[in-house]
C-alpha positions in Angstrom: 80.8 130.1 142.3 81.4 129.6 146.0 78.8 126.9 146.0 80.9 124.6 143.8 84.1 125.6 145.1 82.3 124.3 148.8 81.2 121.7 146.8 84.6 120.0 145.5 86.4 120.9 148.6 84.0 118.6 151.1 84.5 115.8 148.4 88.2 116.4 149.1 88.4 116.6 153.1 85.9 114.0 152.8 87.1 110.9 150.7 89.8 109.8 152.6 88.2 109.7 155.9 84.8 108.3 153.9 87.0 105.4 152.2 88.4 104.3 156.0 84.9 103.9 157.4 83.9 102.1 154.3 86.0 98.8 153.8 84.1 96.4 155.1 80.6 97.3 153.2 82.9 97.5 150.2 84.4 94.0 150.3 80.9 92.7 150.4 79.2 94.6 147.7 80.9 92.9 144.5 80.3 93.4 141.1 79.5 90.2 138.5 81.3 91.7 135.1 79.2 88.5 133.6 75.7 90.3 134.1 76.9 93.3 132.6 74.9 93.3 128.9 77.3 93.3 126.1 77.1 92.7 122.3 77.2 89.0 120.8 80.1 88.8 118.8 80.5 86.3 116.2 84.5 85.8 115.2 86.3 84.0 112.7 89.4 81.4 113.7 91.7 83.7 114.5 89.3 85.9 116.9 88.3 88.6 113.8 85.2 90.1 114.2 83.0 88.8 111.2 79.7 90.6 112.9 78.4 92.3 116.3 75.3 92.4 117.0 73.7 95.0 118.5 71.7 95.4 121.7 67.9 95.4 121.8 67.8 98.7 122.4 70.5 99.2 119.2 73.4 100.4 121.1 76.8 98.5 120.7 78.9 97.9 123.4 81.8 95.2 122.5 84.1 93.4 125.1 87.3 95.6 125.6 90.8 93.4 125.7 93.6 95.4 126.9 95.9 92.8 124.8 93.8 94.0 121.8 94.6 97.6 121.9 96.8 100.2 120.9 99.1 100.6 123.9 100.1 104.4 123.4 96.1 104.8 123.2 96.2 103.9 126.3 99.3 105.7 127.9 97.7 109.0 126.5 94.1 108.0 128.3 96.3 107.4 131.5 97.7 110.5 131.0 95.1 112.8 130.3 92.4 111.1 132.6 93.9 109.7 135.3 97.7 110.0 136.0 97.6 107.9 139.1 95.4 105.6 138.2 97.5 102.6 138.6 98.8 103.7 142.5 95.5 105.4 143.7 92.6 103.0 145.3 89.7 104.1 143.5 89.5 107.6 144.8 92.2 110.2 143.8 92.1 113.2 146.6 95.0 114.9 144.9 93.1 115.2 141.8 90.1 116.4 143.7 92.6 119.3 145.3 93.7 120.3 141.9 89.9 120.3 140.5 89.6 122.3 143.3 92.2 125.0 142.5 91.9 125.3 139.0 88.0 125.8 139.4 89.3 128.7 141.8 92.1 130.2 139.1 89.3 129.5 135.8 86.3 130.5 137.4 85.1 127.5 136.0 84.8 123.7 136.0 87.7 122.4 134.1 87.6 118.8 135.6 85.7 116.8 138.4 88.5 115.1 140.0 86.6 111.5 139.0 89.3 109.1 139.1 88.8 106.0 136.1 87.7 103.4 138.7 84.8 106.5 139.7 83.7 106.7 135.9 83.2 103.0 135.6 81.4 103.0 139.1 79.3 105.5 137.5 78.8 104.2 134.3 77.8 100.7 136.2 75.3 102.8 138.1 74.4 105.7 136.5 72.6 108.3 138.5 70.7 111.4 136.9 71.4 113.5 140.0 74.8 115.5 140.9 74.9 115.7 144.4 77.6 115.5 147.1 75.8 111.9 148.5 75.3 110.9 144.6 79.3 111.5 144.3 80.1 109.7 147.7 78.3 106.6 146.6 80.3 106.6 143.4 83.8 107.3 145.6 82.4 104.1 147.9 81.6 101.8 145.1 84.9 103.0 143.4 87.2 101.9 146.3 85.0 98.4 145.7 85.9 97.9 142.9 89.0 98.3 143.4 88.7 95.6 146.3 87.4 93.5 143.7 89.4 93.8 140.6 93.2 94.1 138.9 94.0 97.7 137.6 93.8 96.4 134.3 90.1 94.7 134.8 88.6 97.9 135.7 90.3 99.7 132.8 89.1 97.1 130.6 85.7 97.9 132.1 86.0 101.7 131.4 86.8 100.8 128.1 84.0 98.7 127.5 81.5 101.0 129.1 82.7 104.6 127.7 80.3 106.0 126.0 81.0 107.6 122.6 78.1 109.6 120.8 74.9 107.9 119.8 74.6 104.3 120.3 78.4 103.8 120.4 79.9 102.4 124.2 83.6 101.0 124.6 86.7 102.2 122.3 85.9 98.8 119.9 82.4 100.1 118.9 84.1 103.8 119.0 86.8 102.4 116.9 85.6 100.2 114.3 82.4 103.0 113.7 84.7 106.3 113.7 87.6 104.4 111.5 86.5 101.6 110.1 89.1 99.1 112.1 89.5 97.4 115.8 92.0 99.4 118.2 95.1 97.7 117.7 97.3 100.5 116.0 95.5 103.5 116.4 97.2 106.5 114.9 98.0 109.1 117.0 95.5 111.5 116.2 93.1 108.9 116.3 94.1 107.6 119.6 93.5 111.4 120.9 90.2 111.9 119.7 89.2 108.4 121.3 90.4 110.0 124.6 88.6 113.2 124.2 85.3 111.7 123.2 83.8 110.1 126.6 84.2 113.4 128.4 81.5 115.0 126.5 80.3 112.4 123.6 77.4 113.8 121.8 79.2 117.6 122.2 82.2 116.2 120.6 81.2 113.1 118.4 82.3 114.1 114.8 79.9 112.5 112.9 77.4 115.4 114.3 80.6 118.7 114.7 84.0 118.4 113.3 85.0 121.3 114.8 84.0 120.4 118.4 86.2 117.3 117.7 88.9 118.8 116.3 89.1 120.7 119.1 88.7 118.1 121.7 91.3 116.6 119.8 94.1 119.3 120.1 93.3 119.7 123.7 94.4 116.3 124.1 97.4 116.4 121.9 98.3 119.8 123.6 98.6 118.3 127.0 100.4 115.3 125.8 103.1 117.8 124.9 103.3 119.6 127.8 103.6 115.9 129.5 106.8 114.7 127.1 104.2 111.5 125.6 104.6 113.7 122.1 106.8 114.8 119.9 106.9 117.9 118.0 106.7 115.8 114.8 104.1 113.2 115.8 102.2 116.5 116.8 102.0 117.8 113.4 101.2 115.0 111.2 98.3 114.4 114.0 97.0 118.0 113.3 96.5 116.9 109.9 94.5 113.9 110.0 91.3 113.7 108.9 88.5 113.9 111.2 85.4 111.4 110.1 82.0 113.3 108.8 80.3 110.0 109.5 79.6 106.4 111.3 80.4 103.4 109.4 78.4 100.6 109.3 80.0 98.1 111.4 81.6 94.5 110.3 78.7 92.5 108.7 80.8 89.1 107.0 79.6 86.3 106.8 75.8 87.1 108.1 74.5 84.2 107.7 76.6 82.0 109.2 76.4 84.6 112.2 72.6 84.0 112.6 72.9 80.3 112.1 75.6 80.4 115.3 73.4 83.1 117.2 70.6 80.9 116.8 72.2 77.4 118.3 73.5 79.6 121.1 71.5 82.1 122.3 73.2 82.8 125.6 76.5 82.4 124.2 78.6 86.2 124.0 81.2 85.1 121.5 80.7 82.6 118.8 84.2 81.1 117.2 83.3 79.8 113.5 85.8 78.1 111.4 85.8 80.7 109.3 88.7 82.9 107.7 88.0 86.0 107.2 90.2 87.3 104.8 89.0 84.4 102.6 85.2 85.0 103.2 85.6 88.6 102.6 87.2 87.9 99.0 84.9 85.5 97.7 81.3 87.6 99.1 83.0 90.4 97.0 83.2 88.1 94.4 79.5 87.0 94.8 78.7 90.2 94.4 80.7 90.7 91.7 79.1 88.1 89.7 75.3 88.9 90.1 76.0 92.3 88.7 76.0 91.2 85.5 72.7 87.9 86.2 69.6 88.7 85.6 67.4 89.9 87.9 66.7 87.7 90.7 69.2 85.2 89.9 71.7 84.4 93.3 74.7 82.3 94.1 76.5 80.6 97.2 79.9 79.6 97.6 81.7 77.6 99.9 85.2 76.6 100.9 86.3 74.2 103.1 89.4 72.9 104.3 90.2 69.2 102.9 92.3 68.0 105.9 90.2 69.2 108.9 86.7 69.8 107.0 86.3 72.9 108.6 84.4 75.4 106.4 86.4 78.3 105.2 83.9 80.4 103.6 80.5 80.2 103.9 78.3 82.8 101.4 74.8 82.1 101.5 73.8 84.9 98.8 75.2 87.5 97.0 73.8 90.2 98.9 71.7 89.8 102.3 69.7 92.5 102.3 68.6 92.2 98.4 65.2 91.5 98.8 64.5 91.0 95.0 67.3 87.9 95.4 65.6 87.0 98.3 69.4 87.8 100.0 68.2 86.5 103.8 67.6 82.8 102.8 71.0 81.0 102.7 71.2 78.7 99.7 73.7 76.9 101.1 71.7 74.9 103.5 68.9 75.0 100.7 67.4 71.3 99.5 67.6 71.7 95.7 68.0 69.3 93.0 71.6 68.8 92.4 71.4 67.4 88.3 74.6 65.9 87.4 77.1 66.3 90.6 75.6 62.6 91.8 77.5 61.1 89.0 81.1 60.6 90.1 80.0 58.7 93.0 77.6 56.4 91.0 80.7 55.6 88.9 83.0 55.4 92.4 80.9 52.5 93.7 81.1 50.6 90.4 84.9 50.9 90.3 84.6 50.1 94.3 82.7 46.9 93.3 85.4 45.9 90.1 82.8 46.1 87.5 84.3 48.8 85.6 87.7 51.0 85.7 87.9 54.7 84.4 89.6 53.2 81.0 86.4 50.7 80.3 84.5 50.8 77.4 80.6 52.1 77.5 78.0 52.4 74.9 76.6 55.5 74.5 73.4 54.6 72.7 69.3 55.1 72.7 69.2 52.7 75.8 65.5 51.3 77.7 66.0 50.5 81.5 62.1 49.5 80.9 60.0 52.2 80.9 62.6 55.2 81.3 64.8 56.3 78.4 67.2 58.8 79.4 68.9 61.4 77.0 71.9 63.3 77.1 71.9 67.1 77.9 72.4 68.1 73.9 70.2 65.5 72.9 73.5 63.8 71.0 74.8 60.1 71.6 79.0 59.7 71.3 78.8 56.1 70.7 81.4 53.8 72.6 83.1 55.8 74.8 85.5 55.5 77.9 84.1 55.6 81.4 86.3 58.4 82.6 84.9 60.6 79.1 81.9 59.7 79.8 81.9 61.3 83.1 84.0 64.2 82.0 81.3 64.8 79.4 78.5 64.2 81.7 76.5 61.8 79.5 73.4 60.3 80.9 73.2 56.9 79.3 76.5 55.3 81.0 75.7 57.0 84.4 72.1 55.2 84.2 73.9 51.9 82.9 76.0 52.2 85.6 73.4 53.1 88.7 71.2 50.3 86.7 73.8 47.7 87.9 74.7 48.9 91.4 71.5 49.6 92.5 69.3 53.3 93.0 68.9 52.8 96.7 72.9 51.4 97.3 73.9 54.9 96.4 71.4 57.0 98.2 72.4 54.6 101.4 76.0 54.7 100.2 75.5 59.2 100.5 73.2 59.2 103.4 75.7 56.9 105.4 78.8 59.1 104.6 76.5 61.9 106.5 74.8 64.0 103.7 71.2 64.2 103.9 69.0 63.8 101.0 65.1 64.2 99.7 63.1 62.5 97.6 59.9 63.7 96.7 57.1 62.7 98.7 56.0 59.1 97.9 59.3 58.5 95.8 61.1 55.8 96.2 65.1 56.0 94.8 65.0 55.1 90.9 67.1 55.4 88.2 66.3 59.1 88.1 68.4 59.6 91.6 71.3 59.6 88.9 70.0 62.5 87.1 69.5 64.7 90.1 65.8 63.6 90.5 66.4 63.9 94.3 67.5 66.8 96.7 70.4 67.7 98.3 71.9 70.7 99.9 75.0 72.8 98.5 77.0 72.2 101.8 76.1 68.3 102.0 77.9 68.1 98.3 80.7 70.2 99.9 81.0 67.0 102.2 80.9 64.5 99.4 83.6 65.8 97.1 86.2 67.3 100.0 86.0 63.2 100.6 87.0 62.2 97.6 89.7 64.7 98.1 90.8 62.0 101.1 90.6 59.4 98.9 87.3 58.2 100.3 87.4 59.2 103.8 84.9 61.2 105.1 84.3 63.3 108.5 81.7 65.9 109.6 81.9 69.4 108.1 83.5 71.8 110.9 81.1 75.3 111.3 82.7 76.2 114.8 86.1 76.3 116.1 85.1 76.1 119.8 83.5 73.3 119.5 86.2 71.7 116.8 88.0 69.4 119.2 84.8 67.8 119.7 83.1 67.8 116.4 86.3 66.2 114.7 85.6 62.6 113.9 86.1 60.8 111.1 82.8 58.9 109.8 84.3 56.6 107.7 84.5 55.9 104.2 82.2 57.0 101.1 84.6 54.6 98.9 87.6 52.9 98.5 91.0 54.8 98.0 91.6 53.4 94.8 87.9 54.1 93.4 88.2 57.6 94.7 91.5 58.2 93.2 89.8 56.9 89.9 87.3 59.5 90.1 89.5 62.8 91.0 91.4 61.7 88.3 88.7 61.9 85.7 87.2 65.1 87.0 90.3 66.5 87.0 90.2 66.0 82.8 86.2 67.7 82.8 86.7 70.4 80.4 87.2 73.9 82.0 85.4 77.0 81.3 86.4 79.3 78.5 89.7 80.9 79.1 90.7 78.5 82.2 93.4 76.1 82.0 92.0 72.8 83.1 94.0 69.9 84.7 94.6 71.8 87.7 91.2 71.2 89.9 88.9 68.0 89.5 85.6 69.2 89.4 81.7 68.3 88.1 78.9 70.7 87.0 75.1 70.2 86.9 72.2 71.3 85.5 68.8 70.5 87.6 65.6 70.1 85.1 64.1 73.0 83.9 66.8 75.1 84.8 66.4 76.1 88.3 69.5 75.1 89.4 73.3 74.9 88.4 75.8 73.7 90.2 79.9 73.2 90.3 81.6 71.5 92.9 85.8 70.8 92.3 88.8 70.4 94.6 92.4 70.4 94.6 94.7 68.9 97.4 93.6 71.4 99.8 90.6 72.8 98.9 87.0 71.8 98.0 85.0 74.4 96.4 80.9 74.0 96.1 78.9 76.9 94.1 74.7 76.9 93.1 73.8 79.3 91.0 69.6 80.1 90.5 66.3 82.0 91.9 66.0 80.9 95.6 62.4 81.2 94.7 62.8 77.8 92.6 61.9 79.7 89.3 63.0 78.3 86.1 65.8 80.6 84.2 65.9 79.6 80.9 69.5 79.1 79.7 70.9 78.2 83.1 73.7 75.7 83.1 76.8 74.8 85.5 79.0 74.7 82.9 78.2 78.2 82.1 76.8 79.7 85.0 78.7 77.8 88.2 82.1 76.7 86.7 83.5 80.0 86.1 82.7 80.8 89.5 84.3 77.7 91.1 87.3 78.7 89.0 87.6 82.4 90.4 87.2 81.2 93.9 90.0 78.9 93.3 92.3 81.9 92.3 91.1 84.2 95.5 92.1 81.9 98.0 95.5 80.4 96.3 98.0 81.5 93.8 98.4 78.0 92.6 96.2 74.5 93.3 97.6 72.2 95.1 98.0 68.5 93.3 95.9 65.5 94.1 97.4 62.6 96.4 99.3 60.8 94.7 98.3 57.0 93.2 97.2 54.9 95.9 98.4 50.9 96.1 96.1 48.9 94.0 95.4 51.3 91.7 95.6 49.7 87.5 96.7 52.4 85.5 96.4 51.1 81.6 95.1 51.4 78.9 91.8 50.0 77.8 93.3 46.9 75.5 95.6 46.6 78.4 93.1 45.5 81.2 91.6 42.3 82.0 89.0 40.9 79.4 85.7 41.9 81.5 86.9 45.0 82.5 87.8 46.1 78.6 83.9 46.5 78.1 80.9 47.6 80.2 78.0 45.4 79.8 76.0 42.2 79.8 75.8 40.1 76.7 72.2 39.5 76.5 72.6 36.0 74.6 74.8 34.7 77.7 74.0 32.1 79.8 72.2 33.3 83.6 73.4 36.1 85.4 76.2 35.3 87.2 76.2 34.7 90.8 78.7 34.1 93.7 77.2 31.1 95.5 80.1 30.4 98.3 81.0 32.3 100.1 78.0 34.5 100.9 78.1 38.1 101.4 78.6 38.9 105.0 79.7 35.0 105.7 83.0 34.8 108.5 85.3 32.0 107.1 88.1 30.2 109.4 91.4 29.8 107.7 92.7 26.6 108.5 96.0 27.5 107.8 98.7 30.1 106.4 98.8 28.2 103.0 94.8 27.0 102.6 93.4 28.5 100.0 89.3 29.8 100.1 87.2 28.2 97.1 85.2 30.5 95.3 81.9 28.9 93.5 79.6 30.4 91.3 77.0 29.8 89.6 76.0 31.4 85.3 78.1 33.5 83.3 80.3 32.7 80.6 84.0 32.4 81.0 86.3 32.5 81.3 86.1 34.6 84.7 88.4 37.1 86.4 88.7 37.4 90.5 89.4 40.8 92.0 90.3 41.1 95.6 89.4 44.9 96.8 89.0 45.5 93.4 92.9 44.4 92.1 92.7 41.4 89.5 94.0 38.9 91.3 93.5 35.2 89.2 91.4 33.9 86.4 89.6 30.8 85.4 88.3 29.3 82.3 85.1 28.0 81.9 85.3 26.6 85.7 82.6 27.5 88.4 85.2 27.1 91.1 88.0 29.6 91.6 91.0 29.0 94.1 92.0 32.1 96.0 95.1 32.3 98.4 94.7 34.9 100.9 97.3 37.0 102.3 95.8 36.7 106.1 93.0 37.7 108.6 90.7 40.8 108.1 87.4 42.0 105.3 87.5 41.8 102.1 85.7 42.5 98.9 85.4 39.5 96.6 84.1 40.1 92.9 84.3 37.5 90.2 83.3 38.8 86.3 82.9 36.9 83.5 83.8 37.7 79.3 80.8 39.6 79.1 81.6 42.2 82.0 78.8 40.8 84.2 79.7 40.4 87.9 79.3 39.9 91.3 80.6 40.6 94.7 80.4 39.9 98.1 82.3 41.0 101.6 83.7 38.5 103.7 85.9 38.3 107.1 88.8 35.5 107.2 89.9 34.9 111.2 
């Protein structure tokens, strides 16, 4: 006993004396906060922790923001641990006095007179040995530390540091492991037994002794009386809590988008996605939530993104990551798979683009050759003359191939691939017909893309992953299609039927079924929302039975009621856009089709498609030639009808002034042809 009562009373004659001898080593002897190892943190938009990872030797130590925490937490730390932490320089030789003379009233240690700024010295350089030189090296680098740093940087150091029982280090870790929830509004009861714990962490960690904790606990609250920091009332509803029997696991959202982020950015300590949190925790519960009742094996992904800015919402790459037997680690949202029908709307976009067809045109749905491939519809049934916008809403395959027959395989794939998706043929393919039908592969997230651009009436801009890098990433890529062709579409997806007991008319939306099976898919939007769901065996295995309709759609509907109460409509009509009926439109655009008995195919022969004309005046008009057909012929300027001829090759065309346009002339028959041209 008199050796420790010598022992604290040379640290006390000693430290100021020590600390006036010291200054000039100390202001050379900094510490970098930057070396110190910490967690990664990946965070969603608004700075939520989606998922920490841990260190490599498992222990979890997260960044410690004073603005982040529960202020009476840390009045009562002040309090019990340091009273004079924020006047004191590092070393606290009243404390060591009072350590001192309670050692000499208790006959034991009751504390060590280590100020804060001494613990975090310590905990920065820990030393296994407890000698008087070991302690005066910790007093020297204290007063350092507090040459080099605010009061509140060291105490966010402490806090970061402190270790908690186990592999726990900092109040976040403590925290979110203990309670299930970051620091912010700690109750009070909480907030003691976070102070308690770093004096003697694996003693008092309650996963391992609740009564030790308790305890520790009380012994807090008990001084914080005697101190006036706590009522008599806050004191017994604190008694009461509940003290946790075990560690939670800590936050684990959106994994794979955490991985993907680590991976881009190894040396990076916080990743910001795009991400909301509240939304991506709502729809994995729903992914789980639907697999329950799939068979085995069978997995989904889901994701959201924001129309306007094209950041990306939610991302769920499978219903459950560490579900082995749905192979839960591979995300199927960056997954090349065959996509079936979802192609379809933008086969029909580029022929409304081109003025060959409008939503309210006529279409045979017939046993049709396009030589040696003979397409069938998904029930093996034929509906006969149909509308374009019910033939899309019904998904049938003979109009879609019609369609892609007469604007060319490899104008869409370019037309996709130029808007930024990415797409795979198989090897030695060359785009077909079949490209239509989903013979060709795409990933969930590039069809995410696609459809949030119709959603802009044809505009299209890169897909947003990470806020920090947002400003930069923003930029608009151009256009998929033309407003008006765009509108056309949404407003025929927006009639596809809806699943059973969903009211349709409120989201536009496509399924598709890839062959065999292996793959079904719904992709819809509203004014603020585009939704993309796969449903399969990451594996590729066929599961018999499998459709979008059945299998997606319901799914795109539910995450459409988790993240709104009510969708938001469509834009609105743009200019140029023909609303009529079918007996209402222009002759070639009643009926889809070439009449095979007609004269040659008809051809624009001046101008030429990419030719620059000079207008030799306000009132000049351009002449338009062509060549076959039968007439009489119809002239569409950026797809509006704008004049007609009879049987005459030449059409007169006034134009309103300088800049591209779209030129298409069709004859009776519905044949046609356009070209782009600048005026100057």
């Amino acid at each position: 006993m008199k050796k420790t009562a010598a022992y604290f009373v040379s640290l006390a004659l000693l430290a100021g004396g020590y600390a006036a001898v010291s200054i000039q080593w100390l202001r050379t002897a900094p510490v970098n906060p930057e070396t110190i190892e910490r967690s990664v943190e990946v965070v969603d938009r608004e700075g939520r922790l989606l998922r920490p990872f841990a260190l490599s030797d498992g222990r979890w130590r997260l960044l410690a923001d004073l603005s982040s925490i529960d202020q009476r937490f840390i009045e009562i730390l002040l309090a019990y641990e340091d009273q004079r932490f924020r006047s004191h320089w590092g070393v606290d030789p009243l404390a060591m006095l009072r350590a001192v003379w309670q050692f000499a009233s208790n006959g034991r240690v009751v504390s060590g007179g280590s100020t804060i700024t001494m613990q975090v010295a310590r905990l920065l350089e820990p030393r296994a040995e407890r000698t008087i030189s070991a302690k005066l090296y910790e007093m020297r680098r204290a007063i350092s530390l507090e040459a080099q740093f605010s009061k509140d940087e060291i105490l966010a150091l402490y806090l970061t540091l402190a270790p908690y029982g186990g592999t726990l280090e900092g109040v976040r870790a403590a925290s979110l492991s203990y309670f299930g929830k970051e620091p912010r509004k700690l109750s009070l009861g909480e907030a003691a037994l976070l102070v308690a714990l770093p004096q003697s962490p694996e003693l008092r960690r309650p996963d391992r002794g609740i009564n030790n904790a308790k305890a520790a606990r009380e012994r807090v609250l008990a001084r914080m009386i005697a101190a006036g920091i706590v009522r008599d009332v806050e004191l017994e509803r604190a008694l009461v809590e509940t003290i946790p029997a075990s560690r939670r696991s800590m936050p684990f959202f959106a994994p794979h988008a955490a991985e993907t982020a680590l991976a881009g950015n190894p040396g990076k300590k916080i990743h910001r996605l795009s991400i909301d949190r509240n939304i991506q925790e709502r729809i994995e519960e729903l992914a789980r939530e639907k697999v329950t009742v799939m068979s085995t094996g069978l997995s989904t992904a889901i994701l959201v993104i924001d129309n306007a800015s094209g950041e990306i919402l939610a991302r769920v790459g499978s219903a459950d990551f560490y579900d082995a037997t749905r192979a839960g680690q591979v995300d199927m949202t960056r997954a090349m798979r065959s996509p079936g029908s979802t192609l379809k709307p933008f086969i029909y976009g580029i022929a409304f683009e081109d003025g060959v067809a409008h939503p309210d045109t006529l279409i045979e749905d017939r046993p049709t050759r396009f030589g040696s491939y003979a397409p069938k519809n998904f029930d093996l049934s034929f509906q006969g003359t149909v509308t374009l916008r019910r033939a899309l809403q019904l998904s049938l395959n003979v109009p879609a191939v019609a369609l892609l027959d007469a604007i060319g395989p490899q104008r869409l794939t370019t037309r996709i691939t130029g808007a930024g998706a990415r797409l795979e043929l198989p090897q030695g393919e060359i785009s077909g017909l079949a490209v239509g039908l989903g013979g060709i592969g795409i990933r969930l997230e590039d069809l995410a893309l696609l459809y949030s651009s119709l959603a802009r009436l044809g505009e299209t801009h890169t897909l947003i992953a990470r806020m920090d890098e947002a400003a930069s990433s923003i930029r608009v890529r151009g256009r998929l299609m033309e407003p008006v062709a765009s509108w056309y579409v949404a407003q025929a997806l927006l009639g596809s039927p809806p699943p059973e007991n969903a009211v349709g008319g409120r989201i536009a939306f496509k399924t598709g079924t890839s062959y065999g099976y292996r793959d079904a898919w719904s992709v819809g939007f509203d004014g603020k929302h585009t939704v993309a769901v796969w449903v399969g065996r990451p594996d590729g295995q066929p599961v018999p039975g499998l459709t979008g309709r059945q299998a997606a759609a319901p799914i795109l509907y539910d995450t459409f009621a988790r993240i709104t109460s009510k969708p938001v409509p469509l834009p609105a009509a743009p200019e140029g856009a023909i609303i009529a009926s079918t007996s209402r439109l222009p002759i070639p655009l009643q009926r889809f089709g070439r009449n095979d008995a007609a004269q040659d195919s008809l051809k624009i022969v001046f101008p030429p498609n990419g030719a620059e004309l000079a207008m030799e005046s306000d009132a000049a008009p351009v002449f338009i030639k062509t060549s076959g057909g039968a007439g009489p012929f119809t002239l569409l300027v950026d797809s509006v009808p704008v004049g007609s001829a009879g049987s005459e090759k030449t059409i007169a065309w006034q134009p309103n002034g300088p800049g591209f346009v779209r030129l298409t002339v069709m004859d009776v028959n519905g044949a046609g042809d356009s070209v782009v041209i600048r005026l100057q």
